[in-house]
TORPA-368664 format. One record per residue (C-alpha): residue number from 0; residue in three letters; y, z, x. Coordinates in Angstrom, 2 decimals. Layout:
! residues N
{seq->NUM, type->ALA, py->Y, pz->Z, px->X} $
...
***
This chain:
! residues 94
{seq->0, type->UNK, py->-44.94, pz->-73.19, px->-12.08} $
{seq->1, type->UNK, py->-45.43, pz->-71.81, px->-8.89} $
{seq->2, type->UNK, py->-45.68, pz->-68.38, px->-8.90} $
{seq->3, type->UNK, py->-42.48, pz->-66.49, px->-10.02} $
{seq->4, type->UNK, py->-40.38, pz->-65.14, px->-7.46} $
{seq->5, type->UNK, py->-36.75, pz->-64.27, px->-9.09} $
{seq->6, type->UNK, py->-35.75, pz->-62.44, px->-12.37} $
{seq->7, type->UNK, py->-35.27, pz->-65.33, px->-13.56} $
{seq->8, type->UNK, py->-38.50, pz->-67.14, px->-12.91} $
{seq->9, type->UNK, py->-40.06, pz->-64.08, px->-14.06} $
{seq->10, type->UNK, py->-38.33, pz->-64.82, px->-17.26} $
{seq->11, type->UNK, py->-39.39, pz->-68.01, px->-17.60} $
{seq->12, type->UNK, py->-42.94, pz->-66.75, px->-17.18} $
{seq->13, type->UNK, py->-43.30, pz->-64.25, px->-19.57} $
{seq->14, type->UNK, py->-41.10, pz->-66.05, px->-22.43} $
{seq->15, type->UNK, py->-44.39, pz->-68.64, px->-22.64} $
{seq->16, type->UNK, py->-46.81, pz->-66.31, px->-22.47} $
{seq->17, type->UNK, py->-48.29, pz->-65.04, px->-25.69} $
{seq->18, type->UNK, py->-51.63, pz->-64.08, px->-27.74} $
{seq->19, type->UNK, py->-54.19, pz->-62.34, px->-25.65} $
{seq->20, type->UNK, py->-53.11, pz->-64.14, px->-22.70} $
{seq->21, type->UNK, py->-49.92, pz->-62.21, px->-22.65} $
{seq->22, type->UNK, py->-51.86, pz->-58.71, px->-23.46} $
{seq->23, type->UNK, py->-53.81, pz->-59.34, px->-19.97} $
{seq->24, type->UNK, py->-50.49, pz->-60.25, px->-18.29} $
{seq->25, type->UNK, py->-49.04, pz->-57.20, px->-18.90} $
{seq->26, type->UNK, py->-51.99, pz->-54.91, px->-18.58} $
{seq->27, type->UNK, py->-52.45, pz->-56.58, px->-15.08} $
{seq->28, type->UNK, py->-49.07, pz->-56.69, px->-14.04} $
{seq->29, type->UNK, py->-48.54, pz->-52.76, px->-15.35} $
{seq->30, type->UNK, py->-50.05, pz->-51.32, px->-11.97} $
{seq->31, type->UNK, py->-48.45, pz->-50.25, px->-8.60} $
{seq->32, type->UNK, py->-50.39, pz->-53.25, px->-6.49} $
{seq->33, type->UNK, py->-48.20, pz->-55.50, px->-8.98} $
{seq->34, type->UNK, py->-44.91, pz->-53.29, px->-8.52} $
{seq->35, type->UNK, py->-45.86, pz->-53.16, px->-5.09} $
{seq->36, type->UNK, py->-46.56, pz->-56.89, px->-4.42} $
{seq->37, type->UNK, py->-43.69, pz->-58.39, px->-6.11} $
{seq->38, type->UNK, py->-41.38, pz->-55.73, px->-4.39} $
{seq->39, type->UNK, py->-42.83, pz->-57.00, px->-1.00} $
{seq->40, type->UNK, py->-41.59, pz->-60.20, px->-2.16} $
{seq->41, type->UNK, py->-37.71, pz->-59.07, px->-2.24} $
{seq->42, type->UNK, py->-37.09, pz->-57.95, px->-5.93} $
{seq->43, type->UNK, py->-35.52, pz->-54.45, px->-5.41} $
{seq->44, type->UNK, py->-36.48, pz->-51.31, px->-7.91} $
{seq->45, type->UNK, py->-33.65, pz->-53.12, px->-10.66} $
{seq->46, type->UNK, py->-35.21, pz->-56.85, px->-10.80} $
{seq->47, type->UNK, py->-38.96, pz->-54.98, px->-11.20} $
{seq->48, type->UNK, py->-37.36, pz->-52.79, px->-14.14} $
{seq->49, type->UNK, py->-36.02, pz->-56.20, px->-15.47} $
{seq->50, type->UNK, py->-39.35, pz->-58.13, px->-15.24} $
{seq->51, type->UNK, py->-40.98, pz->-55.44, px->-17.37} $
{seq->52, type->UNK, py->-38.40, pz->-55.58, px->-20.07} $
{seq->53, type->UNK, py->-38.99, pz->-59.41, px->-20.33} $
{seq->54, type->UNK, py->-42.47, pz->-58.23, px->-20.88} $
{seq->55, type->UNK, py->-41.87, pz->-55.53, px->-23.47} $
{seq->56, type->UNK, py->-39.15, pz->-57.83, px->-25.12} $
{seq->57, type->UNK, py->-41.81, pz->-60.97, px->-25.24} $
{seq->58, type->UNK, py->-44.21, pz->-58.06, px->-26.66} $
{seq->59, type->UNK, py->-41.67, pz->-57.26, px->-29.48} $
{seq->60, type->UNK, py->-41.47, pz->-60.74, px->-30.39} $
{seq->61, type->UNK, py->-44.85, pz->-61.50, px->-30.78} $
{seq->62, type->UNK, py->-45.68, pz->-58.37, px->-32.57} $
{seq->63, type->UNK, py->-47.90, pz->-57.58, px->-29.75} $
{seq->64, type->UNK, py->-48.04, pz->-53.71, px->-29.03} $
{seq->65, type->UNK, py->-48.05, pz->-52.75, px->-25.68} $
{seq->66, type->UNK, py->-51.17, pz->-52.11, px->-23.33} $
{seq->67, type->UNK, py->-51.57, pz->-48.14, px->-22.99} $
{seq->68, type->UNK, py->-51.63, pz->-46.57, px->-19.79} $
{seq->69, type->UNK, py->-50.29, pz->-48.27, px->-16.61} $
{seq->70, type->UNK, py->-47.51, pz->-47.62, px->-13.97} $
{seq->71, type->UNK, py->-44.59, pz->-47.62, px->-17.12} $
{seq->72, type->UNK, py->-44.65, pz->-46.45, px->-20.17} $
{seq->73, type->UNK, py->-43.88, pz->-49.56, px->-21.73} $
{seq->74, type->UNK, py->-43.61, pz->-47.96, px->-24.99} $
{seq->75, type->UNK, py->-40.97, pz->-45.44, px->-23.46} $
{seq->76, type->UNK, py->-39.38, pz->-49.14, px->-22.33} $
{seq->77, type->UNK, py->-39.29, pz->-50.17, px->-25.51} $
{seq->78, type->UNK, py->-37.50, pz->-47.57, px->-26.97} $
{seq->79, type->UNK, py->-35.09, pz->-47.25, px->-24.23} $
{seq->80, type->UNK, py->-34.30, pz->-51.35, px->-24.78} $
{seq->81, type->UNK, py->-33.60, pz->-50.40, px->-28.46} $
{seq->82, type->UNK, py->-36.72, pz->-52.24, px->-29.87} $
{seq->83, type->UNK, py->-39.51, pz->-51.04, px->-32.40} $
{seq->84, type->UNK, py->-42.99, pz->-51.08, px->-31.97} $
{seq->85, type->UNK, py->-43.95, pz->-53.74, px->-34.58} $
{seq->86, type->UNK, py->-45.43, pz->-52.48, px->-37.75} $
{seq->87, type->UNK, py->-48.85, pz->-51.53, px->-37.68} $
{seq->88, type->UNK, py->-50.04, pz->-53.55, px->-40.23} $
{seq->89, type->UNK, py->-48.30, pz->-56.31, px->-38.72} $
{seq->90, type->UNK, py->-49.26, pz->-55.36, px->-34.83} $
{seq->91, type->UNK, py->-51.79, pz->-56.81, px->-32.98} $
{seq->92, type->UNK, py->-53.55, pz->-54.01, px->-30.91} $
{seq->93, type->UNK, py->-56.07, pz->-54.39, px->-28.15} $
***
């Protein structure tokens, strides 16, 4: 895949990400050069909330917790989305 561009693609992305490699996504992608590089590509303030939930929500469901620190609070996400940090003795935390 080329690199994502839309919601959707961004969607597509993230849902086969997973394991570490999805940990360094997000803690890369949680910055404002990210933010600011895929808003330079067109996605307006909504679509960049919307990738980051398809981060969080790809966390959540592979009982990754998320990266601390960063641009969003992707626990604060989280929460907002309705989701639950995944159990501790469950989570994987890096």
């Amino acid at each position: 895949m080329n690199e994502p561009r839309t919601v959707a693609e961004w969607e597509a992305y993230v849902a086969a990400l997973d394991g570490e490699e999805l940990y360094e996504q997000v803690k890369g992608a949680n910055s404002i050069t990210f933010v600011n590089e895929i808003k330079s590509r067109g996605l307006n303030a909504k679509e960049i909330r919307a990738v980051f939930e398809s981060f969080v929500r790809r966390l959540v469901a592979c009982r990754e917790l998320p990266p601390a620190g960063g641009y969003f609070d992707l626990r604060k996400i989280m929460g907002e989305l309705g989701l639950k940090e995944p159990a501790s003795d469950n989570a994987v935390e890096k």
